[in-house]
C-alpha positions as CSV (number, residue, x, y, z in Angstrom):
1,X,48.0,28.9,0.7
2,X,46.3,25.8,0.0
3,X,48.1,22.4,-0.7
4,X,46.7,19.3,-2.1
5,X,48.3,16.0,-1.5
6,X,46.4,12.8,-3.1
7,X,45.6,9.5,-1.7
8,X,47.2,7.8,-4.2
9,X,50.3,9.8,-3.3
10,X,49.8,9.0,0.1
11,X,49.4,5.7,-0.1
12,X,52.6,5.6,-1.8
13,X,54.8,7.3,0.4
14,X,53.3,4.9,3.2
15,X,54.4,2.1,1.3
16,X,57.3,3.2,0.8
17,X,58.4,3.6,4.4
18,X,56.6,1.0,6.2
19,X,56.5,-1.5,2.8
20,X,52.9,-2.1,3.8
21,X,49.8,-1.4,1.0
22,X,46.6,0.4,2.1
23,X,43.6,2.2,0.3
24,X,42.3,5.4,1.4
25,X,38.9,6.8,-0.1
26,X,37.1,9.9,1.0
27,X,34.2,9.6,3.5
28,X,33.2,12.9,4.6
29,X,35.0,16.5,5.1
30,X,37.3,15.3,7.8
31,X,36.8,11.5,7.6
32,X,39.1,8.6,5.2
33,X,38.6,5.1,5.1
34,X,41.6,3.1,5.4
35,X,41.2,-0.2,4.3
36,X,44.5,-2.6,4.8
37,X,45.6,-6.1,4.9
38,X,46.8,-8.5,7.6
39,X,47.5,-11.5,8.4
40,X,46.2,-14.3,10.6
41,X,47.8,-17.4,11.5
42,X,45.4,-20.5,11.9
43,X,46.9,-23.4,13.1
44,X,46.9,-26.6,11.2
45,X,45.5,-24.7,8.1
46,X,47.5,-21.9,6.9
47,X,47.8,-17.9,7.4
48,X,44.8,-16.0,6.4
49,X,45.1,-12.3,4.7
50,X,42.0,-10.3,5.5
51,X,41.5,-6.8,4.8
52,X,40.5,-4.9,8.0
53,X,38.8,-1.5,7.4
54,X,38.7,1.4,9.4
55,X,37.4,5.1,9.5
56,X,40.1,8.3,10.7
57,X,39.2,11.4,11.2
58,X,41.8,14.1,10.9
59,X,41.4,17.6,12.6
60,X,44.1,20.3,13.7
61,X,44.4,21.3,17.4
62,X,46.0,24.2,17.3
63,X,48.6,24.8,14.3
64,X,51.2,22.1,14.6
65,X,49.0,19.5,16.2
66,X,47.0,16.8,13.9
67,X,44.1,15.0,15.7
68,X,43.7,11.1,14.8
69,X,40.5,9.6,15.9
70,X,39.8,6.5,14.6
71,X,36.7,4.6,15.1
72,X,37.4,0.9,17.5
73,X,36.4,-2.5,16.8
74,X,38.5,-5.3,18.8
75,X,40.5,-5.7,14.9
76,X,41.6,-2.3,14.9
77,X,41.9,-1.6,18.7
78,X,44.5,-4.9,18.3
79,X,46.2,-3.1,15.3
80,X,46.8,0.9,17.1
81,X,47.5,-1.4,20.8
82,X,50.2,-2.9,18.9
83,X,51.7,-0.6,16.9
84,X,51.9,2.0,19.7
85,X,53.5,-0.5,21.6
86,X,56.6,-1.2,19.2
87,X,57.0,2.4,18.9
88,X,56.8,4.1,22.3
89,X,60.6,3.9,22.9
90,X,61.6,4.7,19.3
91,X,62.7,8.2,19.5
92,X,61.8,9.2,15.9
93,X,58.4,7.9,17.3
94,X,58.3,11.1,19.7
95,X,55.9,12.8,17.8
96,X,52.9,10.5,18.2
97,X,51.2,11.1,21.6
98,X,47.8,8.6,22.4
99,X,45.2,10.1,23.9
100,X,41.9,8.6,25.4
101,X,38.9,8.2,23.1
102,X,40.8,5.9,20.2
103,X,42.9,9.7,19.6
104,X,46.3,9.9,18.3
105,X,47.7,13.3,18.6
106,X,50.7,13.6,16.0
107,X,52.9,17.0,17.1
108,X,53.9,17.8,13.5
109,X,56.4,20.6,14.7
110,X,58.5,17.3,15.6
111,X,58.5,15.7,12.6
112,X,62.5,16.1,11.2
113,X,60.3,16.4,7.1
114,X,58.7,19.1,8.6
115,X,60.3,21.3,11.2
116,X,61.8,23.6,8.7
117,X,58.6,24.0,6.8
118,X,57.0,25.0,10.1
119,X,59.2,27.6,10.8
120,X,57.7,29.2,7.5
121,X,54.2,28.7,7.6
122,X,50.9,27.5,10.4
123,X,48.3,24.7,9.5
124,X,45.4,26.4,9.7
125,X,43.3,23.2,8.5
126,X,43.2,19.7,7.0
127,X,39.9,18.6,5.1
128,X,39.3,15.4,3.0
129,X,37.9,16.3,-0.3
130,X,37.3,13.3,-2.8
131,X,41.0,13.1,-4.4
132,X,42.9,13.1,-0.8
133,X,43.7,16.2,1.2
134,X,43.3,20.1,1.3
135,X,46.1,21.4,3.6
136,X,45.3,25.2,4.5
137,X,48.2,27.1,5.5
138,X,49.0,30.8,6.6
139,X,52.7,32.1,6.1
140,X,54.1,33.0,8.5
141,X,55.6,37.2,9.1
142,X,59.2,36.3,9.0
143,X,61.4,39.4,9.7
């Protein structure tokens, strides 16, 4: 069973729960570029919105695992270091582990959206194509 799920659908739901706007565009089979704005206080003049770009690479260790790597500039380090940080000790947070090597392992089976789903069917594979996102699954035998 194959699923498609669009970047412009994506970045919609995104904004939706975090109220924050980003652009995602197709690099490669397993790489987006996520492009997103922040803002930097200089003082004396004024804040300052810049966009800060990024590459992620998505890959799926094991069936209910989804591999983040993201590539590390001291911008982007800054951003992950302190997003991580608010949400450690959020428990509907559980489901994001960090890992060494700028990783993010998200446990998908512990998603609340999702754990029903999973139940049902296995991620086999997720692969960029130029629209968003080809999500492979395999039904599961259910008796």
């Amino acid at each position: 069973m194959k699923i498609e799920l669009s970047f412009s659908e994506t970045e919609k739901m995104i904004e939706s729960k975090t109220d924050k706007k980003i652009q995602l565009s197709h690099v490669d089979d397993s790489t987006i570029k996520v492009v997103f704005p922040t803002s930097i206080h200089v003082p004396f003049v004024r804040n300052i919105t810049k966009n800060i770009s990024m590459n992620l690479s998505v890959d799926m260790k094991g069936t209910n695992i989804l591999a983040l790597v993201y590539d590390g500039g001291i911008a982007v380090n800054g951003v992950f270091t302190g997003a991580l940080n608010l949400i450690e000790d959020e428990p509907k947070f559980n489901f994001v582990e960090k890992a060494d090597n700028h990783q993010l392992y998200l446990h998908l089976d512990q998603l609340e959206q999702l754990r029903d789903l999973l139940t049902k069917v296995d991620i086999e594979s997720i692969n960029v194509i130029e629209s968003g996102f080809s999500i492979t699954c395999k039904l599961k035998e259910i008796l």
